[in-house]
N, C-alpha and C positions, 0 to 999 in steps of 0.2 A: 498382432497389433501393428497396424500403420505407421509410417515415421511420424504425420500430423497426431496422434496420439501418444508418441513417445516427447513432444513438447513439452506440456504440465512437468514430465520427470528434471528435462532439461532449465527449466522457468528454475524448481526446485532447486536443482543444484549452485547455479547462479545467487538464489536469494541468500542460500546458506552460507555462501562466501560474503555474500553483499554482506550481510548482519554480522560473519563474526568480523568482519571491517570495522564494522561500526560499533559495536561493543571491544573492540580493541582498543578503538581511538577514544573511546569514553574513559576508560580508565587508567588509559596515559595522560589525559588533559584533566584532572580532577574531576571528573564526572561533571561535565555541561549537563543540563537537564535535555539540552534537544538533542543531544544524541542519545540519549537514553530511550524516549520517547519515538524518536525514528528508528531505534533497536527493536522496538516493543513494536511497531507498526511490523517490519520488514518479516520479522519471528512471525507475527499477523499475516505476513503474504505468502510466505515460504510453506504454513501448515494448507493455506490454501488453494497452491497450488501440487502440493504433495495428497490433500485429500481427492483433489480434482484427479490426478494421476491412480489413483489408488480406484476411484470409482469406475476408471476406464476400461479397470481386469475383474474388478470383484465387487458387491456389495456390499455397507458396512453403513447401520443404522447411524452408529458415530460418528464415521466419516462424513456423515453427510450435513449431519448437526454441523460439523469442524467448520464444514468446506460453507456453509450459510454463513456463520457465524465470523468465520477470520476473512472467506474471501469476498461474499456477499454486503456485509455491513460494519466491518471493524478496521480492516486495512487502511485504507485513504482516512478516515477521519485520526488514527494512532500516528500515521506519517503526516497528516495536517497538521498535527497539534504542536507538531516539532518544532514546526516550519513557524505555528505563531507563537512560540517566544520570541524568535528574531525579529519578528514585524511588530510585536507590541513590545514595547519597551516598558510599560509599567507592571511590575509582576502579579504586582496584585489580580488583575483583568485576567492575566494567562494561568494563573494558578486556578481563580475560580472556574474556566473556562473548561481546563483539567479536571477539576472535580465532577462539574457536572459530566462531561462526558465518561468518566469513571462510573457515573450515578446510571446516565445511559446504558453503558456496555456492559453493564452489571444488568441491568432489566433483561437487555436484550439474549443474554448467553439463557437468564431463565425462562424465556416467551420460547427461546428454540426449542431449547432441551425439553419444553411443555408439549409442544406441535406437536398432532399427532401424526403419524407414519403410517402411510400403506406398503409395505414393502414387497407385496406383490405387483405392485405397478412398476417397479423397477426393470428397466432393458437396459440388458449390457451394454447391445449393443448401439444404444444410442448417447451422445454424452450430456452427462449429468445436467448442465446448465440449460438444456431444453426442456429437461423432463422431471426437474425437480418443482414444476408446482404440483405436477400428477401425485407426486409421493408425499410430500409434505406440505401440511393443509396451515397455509399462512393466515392469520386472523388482522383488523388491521390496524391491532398496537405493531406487529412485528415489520409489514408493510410502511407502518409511517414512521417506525423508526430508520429502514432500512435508508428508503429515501433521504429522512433530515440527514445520518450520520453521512451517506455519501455524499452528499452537494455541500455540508458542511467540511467534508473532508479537503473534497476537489478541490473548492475553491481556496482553500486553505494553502494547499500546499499546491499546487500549481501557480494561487496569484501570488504566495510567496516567494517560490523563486522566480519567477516573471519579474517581479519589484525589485527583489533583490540584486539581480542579473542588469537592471534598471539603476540600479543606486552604484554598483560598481562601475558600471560605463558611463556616467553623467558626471562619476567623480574623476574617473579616467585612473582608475587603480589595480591593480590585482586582477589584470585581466583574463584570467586563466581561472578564478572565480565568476566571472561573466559567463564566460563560455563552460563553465561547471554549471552552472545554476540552469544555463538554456537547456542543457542536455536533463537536468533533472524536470523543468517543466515542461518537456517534452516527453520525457518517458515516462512522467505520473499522467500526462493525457490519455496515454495506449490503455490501459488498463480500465481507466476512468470511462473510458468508451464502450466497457463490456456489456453495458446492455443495451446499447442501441445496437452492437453486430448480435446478439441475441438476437432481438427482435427484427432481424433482417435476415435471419439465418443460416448467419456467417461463420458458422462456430468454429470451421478449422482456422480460421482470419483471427477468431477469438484467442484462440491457446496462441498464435503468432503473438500476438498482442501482448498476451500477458509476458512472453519471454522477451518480447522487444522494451514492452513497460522496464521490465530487472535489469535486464543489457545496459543500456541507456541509461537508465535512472545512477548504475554502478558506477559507470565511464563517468558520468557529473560527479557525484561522490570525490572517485577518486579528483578529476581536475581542479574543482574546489578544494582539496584540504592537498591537492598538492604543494610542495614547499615552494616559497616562490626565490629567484634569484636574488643579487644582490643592490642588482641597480632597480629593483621596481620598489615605489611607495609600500610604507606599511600602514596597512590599516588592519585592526584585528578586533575578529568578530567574536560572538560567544562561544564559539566550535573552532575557534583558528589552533 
């Protein structure tokens, strides 16, 4: 194995620190609903990019279901949804918002685990994200969900921190949340871009991606919920 295949291991390792960050921080601050939700996403990225590592030595029917289901279509929209409690302020809109997409990711885990599998079609040595329409035969409930969950993801949580990163610098506050927030719509792009280096057939650019997407997105993490000094304004948000 290549060092550009031992990346997916490396992505993994990162996410798994990422998330128990964020599950830590959740239940030192009363449990905010968006970090829980951004727990739930990350946990969503981390099995994804660990099945992706796992199909790069060996085959695994489940794996593969995994690797569709948390990196294909659940990721970005579980890390959006985080992002819109902060940008919707009325709960009502963002709980139902959660529900349905609960109602979605529930369809979708069933539509996978249905697909059927050629597992013959499988080569080691090629990786998974090229060659997984050969193996699993996508119908197009799974397709049109794949799509909605992720552009509803992207935009979610990319124009959320974009905004947010926007509403901290216009106030001229907690600018170490500005510059958290860039780094987080900046490293939810990388990932967000995986299937357009797909379909350009970029794939070792792809696994870079994905550990640049975790790197990045972490560094934001930590600079936003870092502590801030004593001479800066306080504004506190629902994650402060």
């Amino acid at each position: 194995m290549d060092f550009t295949h031992l990346l997916p291991f490396l992505s993994t390792g990162i996410t798994v620190l990422f998330t128990i960050a964020v599950f830590t921080r959740y239940f030192k601050r009363h449990r905010p609903l968006p970090l829980l939700l951004w727990g739930m996403g990350l946990a969503l990225y981390g099995i994804g990019t660990f099945a992706e590592a796992y199909l790069a030595v060996s085959w695994s029917e489940l794996m593969l279901r995994l690797w569709y289901i948390a990196g294909a279509m659940l990721t970005a929209a579980w890390l959006g949804q985080g992002t819109v409690y902060l940008i919707i302020r009325k709960p009502g809109i963002a709980h139902t918002l959660t529900a349905m997409l609960l109602i979605l990711s529930l369809i979708s885990v069933v539509a996978i685990f249905a697909a059927p599998m050629d597992a013959a079609a499988f080569r080691q040595t090629v990786p998974i994200s090229t060659q997984y329409k050969e193996i699993m035969t996508r119908n197009n409930l799974i397709i049109w969900l794949t799509i909605v969950l992720n552009i509803y993801g992207t935009i979610a949580l990319i124009g959320g921190a974009a905004w947010s990163a926007y509403l901290f610098w216009r106030k001229q506050v907690l600018p170490h949340r500005v510059i958290g927030n860039i780094f987080i719509a900046v490293g939810a792009f990388f990932p967000a871009s995986a299937g357009t280096l797909i379909k350009l057939g970029l794939v070792d650019w792809l696994y870079l991606s994905e550990l640049l997407g975790a790197a990045l997105m972490f560094v934001g993490f930590w600079l936003a919920t870092h502590a801030q000094t004593a001479d800066q304004p306080v504004w506190v948000s629902a994650t402060a």
